[in-house]
C-alpha positions as CSV (number, residue, x, y, z in Angstrom):
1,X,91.2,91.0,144.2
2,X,92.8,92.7,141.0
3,X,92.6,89.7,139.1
4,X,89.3,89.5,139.4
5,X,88.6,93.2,138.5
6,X,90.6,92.2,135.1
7,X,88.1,89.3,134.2
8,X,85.2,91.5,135.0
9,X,86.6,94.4,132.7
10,X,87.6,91.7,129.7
11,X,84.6,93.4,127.5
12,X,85.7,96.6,127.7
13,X,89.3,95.2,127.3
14,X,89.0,93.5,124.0
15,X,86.8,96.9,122.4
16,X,90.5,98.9,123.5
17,X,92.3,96.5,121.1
18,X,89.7,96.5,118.7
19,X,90.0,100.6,118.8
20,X,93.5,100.3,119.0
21,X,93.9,97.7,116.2
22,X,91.4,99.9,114.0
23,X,94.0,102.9,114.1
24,X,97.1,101.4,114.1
25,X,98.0,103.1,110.8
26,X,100.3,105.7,110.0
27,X,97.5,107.4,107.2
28,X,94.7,106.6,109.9
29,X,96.7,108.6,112.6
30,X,97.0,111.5,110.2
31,X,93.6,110.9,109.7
32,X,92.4,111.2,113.1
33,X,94.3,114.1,113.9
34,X,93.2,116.5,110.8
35,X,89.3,115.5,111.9
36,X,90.2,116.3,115.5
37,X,91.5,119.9,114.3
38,X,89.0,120.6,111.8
39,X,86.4,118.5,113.0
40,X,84.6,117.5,109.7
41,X,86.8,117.5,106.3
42,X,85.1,115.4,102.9
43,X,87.1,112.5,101.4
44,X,89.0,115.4,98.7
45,X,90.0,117.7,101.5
46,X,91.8,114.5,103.0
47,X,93.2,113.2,100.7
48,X,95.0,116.3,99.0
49,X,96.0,117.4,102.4
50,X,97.9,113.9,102.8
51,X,98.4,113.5,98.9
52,X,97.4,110.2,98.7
53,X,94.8,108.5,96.2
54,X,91.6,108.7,96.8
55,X,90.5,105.3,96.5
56,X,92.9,104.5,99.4
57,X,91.9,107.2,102.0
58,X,88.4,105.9,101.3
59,X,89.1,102.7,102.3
60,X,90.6,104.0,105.4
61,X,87.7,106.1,106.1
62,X,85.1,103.6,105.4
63,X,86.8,100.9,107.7
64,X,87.4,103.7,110.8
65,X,83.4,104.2,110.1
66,X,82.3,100.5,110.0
67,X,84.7,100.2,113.7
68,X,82.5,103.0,114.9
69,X,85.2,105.7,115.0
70,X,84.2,107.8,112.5
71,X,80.6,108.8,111.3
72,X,79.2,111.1,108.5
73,X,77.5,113.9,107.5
74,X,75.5,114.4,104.3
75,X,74.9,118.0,102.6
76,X,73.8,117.3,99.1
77,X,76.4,115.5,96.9
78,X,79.3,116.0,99.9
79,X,79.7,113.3,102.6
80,X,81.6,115.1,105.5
81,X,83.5,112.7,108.1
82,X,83.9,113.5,111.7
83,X,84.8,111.6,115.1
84,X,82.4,109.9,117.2
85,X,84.5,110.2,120.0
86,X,87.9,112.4,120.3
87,X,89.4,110.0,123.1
88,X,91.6,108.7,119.9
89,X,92.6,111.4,119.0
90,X,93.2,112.2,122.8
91,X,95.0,109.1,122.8
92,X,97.3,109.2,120.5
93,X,98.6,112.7,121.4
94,X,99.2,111.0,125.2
95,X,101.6,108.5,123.0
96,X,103.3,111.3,121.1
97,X,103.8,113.3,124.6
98,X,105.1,110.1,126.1
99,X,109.1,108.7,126.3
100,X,107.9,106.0,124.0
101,X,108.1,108.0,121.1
102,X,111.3,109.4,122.4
């Protein structure tokens, strides 16, 4: 039955809200979507390219890394972010070709 295939799937259901949840923010999305161009950027390239402070696209980094979206890269003093996985980013650009934005 279908029902049945739900139940069995409710793991992998609740991580897709979790993901889901963990990007549902207008600065995240813009986020995602400059890694998923550029693939790595450091916390100054982001946030002068989205002129916001700092302090706030750091948070938003830190919590996207701590949901396991996001990882890092060290090169000496520089911390470079990246995706783990561009099936966000994948994701959000199937809800920005869809009639729900329209």
């Amino acid at each position: 039955m279908a029902t049945d295939k739900v139940i069995e799937d409710d793991k992998r259901i609740d991580k897709a809200a979790y993901v889901l949840k963990a990007v549902a923010h207008p600065l995240r999305i813009k986020i995602i979507q400059m890694l998923n161009e550029s693939k790595e950027l450091n916390v100054s390239t982001i946030y002068k390219n989205l002129n916001a402070e700092q302090s706030l696209i750091s948070h938003h980094l830190i919590n996207m890394r701590d949901k396991g979206i996001l990882d890092i890269r060290r090169s000496g003093k520089n911390i470079y972010y990246f995706l783990v996985d561009t099936a966000v980013a994948e994701i959000i650009d199937c809800i920005y070709k869809s009639k729900i934005l329209n």
